[in-house]
N, C-alpha and C positions, 0 to 999 in steps of 0.2 A: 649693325642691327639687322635681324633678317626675317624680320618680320615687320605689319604692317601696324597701325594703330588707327581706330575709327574711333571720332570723337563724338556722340550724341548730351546736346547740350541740355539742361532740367532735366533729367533721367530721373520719373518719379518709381521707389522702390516700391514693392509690396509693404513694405515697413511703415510708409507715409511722410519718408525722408526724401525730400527733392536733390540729389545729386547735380550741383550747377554743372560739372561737364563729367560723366562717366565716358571713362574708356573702356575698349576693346580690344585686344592685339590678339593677332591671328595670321598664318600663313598658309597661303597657297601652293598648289602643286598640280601641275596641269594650266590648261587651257578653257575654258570655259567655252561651249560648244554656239555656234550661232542661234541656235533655239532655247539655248539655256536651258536643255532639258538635261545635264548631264554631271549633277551639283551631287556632290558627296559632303557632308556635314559631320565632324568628326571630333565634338567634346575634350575638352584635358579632364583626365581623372586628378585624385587627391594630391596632392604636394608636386603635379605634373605639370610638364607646357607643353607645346606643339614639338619642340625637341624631342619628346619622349616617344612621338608616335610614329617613326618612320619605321618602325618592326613591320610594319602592316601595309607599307606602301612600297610599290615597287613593280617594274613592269614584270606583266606575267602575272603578279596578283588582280584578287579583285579590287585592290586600290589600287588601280593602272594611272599614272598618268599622264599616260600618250590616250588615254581611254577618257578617263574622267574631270573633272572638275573639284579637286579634294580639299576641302576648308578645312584649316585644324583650327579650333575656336578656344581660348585661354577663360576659363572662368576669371570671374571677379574672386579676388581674393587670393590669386596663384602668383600675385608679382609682376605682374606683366601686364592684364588690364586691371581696374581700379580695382585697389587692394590698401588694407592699415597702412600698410609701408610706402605708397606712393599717392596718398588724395592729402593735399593739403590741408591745414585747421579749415574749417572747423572741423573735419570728420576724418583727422588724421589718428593714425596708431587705434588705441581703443576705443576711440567714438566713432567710428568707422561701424555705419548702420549693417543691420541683418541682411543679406541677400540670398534669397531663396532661389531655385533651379528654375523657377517660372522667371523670375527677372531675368539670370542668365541666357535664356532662352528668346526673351521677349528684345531683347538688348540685339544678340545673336541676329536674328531676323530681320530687323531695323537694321543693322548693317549691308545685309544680303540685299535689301529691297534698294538702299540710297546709293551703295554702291556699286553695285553688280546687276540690279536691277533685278534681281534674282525673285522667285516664287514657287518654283517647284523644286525639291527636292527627290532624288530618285534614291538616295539611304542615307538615312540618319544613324550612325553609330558610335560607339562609345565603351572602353573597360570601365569599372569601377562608377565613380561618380560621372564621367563621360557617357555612361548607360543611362543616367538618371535622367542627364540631359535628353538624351535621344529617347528618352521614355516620352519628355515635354515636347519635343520638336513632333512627334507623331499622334500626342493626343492632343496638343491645341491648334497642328493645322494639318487634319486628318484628309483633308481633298488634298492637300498640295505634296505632302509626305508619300511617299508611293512603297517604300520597304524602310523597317527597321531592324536595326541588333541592337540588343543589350549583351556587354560582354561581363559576367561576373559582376552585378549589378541589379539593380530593384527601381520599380518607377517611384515605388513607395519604402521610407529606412522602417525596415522592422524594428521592435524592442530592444532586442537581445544585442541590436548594431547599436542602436542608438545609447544602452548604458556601457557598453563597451567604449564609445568614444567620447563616454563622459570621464570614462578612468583615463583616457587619454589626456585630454583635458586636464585634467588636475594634474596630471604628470610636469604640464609646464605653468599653471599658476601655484602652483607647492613653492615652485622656486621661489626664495624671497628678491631673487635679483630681476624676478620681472615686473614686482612694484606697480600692481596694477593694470602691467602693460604701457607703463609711462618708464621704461627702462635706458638707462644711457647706452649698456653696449646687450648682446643677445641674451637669454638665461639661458647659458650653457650646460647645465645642470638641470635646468629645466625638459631641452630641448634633448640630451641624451638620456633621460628618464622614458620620453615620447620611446623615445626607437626601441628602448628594451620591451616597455611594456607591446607595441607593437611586433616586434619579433617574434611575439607567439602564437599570435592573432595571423598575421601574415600566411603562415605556413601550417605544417599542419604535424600533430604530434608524429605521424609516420615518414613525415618528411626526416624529423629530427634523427626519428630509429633508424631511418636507414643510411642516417650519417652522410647525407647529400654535402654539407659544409665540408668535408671530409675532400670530397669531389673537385671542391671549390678550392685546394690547399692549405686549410689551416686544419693543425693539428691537435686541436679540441675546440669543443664548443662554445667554450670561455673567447679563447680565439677569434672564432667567428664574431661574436654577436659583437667584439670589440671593434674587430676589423670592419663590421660591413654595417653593424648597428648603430654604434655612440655615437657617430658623425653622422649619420646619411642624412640627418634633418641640419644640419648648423651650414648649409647654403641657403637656407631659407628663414623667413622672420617669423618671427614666434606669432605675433598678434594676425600674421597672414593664416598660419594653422590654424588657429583659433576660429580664426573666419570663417576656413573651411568649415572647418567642424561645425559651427553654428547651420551650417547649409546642409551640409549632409543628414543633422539631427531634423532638419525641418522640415525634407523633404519629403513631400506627401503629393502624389502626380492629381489630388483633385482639391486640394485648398491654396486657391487663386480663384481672381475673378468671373474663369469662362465654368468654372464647375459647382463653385458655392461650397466647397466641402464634399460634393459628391463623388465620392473617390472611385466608386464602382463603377458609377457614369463614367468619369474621367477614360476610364481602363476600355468601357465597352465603343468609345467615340473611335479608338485607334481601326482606321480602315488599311494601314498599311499590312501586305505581307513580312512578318514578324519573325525571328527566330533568334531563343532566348537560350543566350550561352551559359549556364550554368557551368561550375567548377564541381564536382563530385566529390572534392573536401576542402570546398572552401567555407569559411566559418564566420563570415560577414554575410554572403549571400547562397544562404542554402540552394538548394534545389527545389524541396520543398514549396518553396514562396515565390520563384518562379514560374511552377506549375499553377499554381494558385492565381499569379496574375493573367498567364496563357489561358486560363478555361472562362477568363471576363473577355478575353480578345478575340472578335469573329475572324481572323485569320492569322494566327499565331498558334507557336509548336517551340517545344523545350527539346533541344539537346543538351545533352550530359558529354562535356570536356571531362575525360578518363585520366587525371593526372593526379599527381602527389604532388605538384608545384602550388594545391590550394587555389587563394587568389590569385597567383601568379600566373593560373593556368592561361589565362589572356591578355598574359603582360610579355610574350613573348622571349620566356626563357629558353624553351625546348623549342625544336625544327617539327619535334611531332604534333605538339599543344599550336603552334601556328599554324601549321598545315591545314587541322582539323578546322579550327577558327577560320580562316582562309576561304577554306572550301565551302563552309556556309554563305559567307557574304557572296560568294561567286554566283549561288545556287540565289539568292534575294536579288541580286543583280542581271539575271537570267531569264529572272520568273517576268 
């Protein structure tokens, strides 16, 4: 195993469900400085773990870890901390309660403080759902958060994300092998539904025109989406996406208990210097709505990632799209 696991015992959710032991699993990188001022904080996005995030670390980058102190933090619901597929009855598979990004986060910090002793955070980042977090880690402890990124990513899911990952959604309860979620082996059918319908969403119709898959060695696009789509989810348990997706649809960076629903509050609390990676065709997280949450934030500013990678643009496909990425967090790390 190469990662670590923190156990906090009664872990009450936002839901009003007491979790007798929630876990945590999350891995390190680096040293953690004698002042402990030199804590990097670093979200898993959707159907991700800490595996996924070493695109972005690396000496020379602004995740150094001869430099920094780099946490990569596994949501609930990713397989690795408490998730359907590993919390025993009563709240196993689909009774497995709602977890929103403020638990995640609140869970998160509780680790840092019993463990590490930790309190100041010098960047909170995050792609995708891992922004969402780092949206929470800098509006609910805005003195201790000193710089944030969101990468391709929202504090708050707009509409058009959240019916979108409702057709996802159906994609794996359609199956009738998932039986409510009380399934003997995965809905395979289910689960390679998820990835087509996903496949379109992912990328971006100019991606397809310019026959990037092409790039990649398959020679059509049938090809492709078999090769790289109908599996990419069937290492993962269906009632775990599910879970996601319940988090994702629910996240809203001011309904928890430090904002009351005030979402705007929530947005104007972040005192960190901020720098919101938008994707310039990505199609979960416009641009748009990034803009919109920077002009609530007293020290925040939108860059536009110039890529046909869409979403991906911060998932570390291209040498350019990281670069670019890169060299912000250097500049948040600096300031």
């Amino acid at each position: 195993m190469d990662y670590d696991v923190f156990e906090a015992q009664n872990f009450t959710l936002q839901c009003g469900v007491s979790l007798p032991v929630a876990t945590l699993a999350y891995k390190t990188h680096g040293a953690l400085s004698a002042a402990k001022d030199n804590v990097i904080v670093y979200p898993s996005r959707y159907a991700g773990t800490h595996a996924d995030q070493i695109y972005l670390i690396g000496e020379g980058m602004a995740l150094d870890p001869s430099k920094y102190f780099i946490v990569c933090l596994n949501m609930m619901g990713s397989g690795l901390s408490s998730s359907p597929s590993n919390t025993p009855a009563p709240f196993d598979g689909p009774r497995f309660p709602k977890v929103t990004q403020f638990d995640n986060v609140t869970l998160q910090a509780l680790m840092l403080r019993e463990v590490f002793g930790i309190d100041e955070v010098a960047l909170a980042v995050g792609w995708s759902m891992g922004g969402q977090q780092a949206f929470q880690w800098a509006s609910l402890f805005p003195e201790q958060v000193k710089a944030m990124s969101c990468m391709c990513g929202q504090g708050t899911t707009a509409t058009p994300t959240y019916a979108f990952l409702s057709g996802v959604k159906q994609g794996i309860i359609n199956d009738p092998a998932w039986n409510n979620g009380d399934y003997d082996e995965q809905p395979w059918a289910g689960l390679t539904a998820k990835g087509r319908i996903w496949s379109s969403w992912a990328l971006t119709q100019d991606w397809y025109r310019a026959r990037k898959w092409a790039e990649m060695g398959y020679e059509t696009v049938e090809d492709y989406l078999t090769g790289e789509w109908d599996k990419i989810y069937y290492h993962r348990d269906a009632n775990d996406m599910l879970s996601l997706i319940a988090t994702w649809q629910a996240c809203d960076l001011g309904k928890n208990p430090v904002y009351n629903g005030d979402t705007d509050a929530a947005y104007r609390a972040i005192r960190a210097k901020s720098i919101l990676l938008p994707g310039n065709t990505d199609l979960y997280f416009p641009t748009a709505d990034n803009e919109a949450e920077a002009a609530l934030m007293p020290n925040a500013e939108v860059r536009e990632i110039q890529s046909i990678w869409a979403h991906y643009a911060a998932g570390g496909k291209t040498v350019e799209d990281t670069a670019f990425v890169d060299g912000a967090l250097k500049e948040l790390l600096a300031a």
